[in-house]
N, C-alpha and C positions, 0 to 999 in steps of 0.2 A: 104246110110242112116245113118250108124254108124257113118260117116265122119263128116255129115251134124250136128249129136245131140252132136258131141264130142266138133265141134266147135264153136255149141250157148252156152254148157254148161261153157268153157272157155269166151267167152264174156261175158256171163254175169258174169258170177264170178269176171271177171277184172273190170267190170262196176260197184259191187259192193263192191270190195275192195279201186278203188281208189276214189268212192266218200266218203268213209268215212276214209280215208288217206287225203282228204283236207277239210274233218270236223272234225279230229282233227286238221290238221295243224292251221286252223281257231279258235278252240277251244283254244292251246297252245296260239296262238297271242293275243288273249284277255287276256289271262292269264297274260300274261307277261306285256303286257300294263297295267292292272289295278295293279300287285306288283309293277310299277315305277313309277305310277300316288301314289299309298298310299308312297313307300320309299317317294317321291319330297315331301309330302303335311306333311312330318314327324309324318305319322301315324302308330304306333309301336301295337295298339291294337289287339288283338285276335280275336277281335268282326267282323264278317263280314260286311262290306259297305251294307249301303242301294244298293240296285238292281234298278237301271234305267233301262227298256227297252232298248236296245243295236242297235243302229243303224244297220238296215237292209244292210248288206255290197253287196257291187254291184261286180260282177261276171262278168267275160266274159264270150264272149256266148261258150266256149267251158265247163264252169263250168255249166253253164246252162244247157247244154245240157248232161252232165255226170248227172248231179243230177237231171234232170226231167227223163233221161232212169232210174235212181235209183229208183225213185217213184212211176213208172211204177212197179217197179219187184217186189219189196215189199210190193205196194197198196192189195193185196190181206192178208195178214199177219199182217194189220192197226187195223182189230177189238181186234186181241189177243193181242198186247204187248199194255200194259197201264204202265204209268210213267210219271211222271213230267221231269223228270232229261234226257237232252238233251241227256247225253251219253248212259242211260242203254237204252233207246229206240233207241239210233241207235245201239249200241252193240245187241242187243236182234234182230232185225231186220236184220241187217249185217250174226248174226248165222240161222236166217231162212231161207233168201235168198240164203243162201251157202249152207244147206242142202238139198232144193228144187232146186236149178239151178244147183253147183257143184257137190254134190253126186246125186241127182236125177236125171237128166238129163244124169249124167256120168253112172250111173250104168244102165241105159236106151241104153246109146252107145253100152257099153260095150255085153249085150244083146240083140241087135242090129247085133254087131257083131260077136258073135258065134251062131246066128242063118239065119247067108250069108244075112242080109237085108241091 
């Protein structure tokens, strides 16, 4: 039984650390596209760009499928984190998910296993 919570608490933990390992990678690449879209357009301003809604980028289904297991483990943790800001809601969610799957689960194992289940 120890065996078994040791190694959902590791899945999930990697399921939630690399979906949001390729939401920042995806974050960073915006970034970087819109500082070489303002350098080209010779926009030296401080001011931030008006904000277009950002083309819904298209995923393979293996991103698909990391990030809907992600939505899965977190869906429970949706009513408490509030934020606009793409990153503190997935930061703030990334640390619930780790506390509840990673140490939760792990110290479940671990309890598990000094009492022979």
């Amino acid at each position: 039984m120890s065996a078994l919570l040791r190694l959902i608490s590791v899945v999930c933990s990697l399921i939630l650390l690399l979906s949001f390992a390729m939401f920042a990678a995806d974050q960073a690449r915006h970034g970087s596209k819109t500082t070489v879209a303002r350098i080209a357009a010779g926009d030296d301003t401080t001011a931030p760009a008006s904000r277009q809604a950002p083309a819904k980028p298209k995923h393979g289904e293996f991103r698909r499928a990391v990030d809907g297991a992600n939505d899965k483990l977190v869906s429970p943790f949706d009513g408490v984190v509030a934020g606009n800001s793409g990153w503190s809601r997935h930061i703030a969610l990334l640390v619930l998910g780790f506390l509840v799957f990673g140490v939760g689960i792990g110290f479940a194992a671990r309890y598990a296993a000094t009492r022979g289940l």
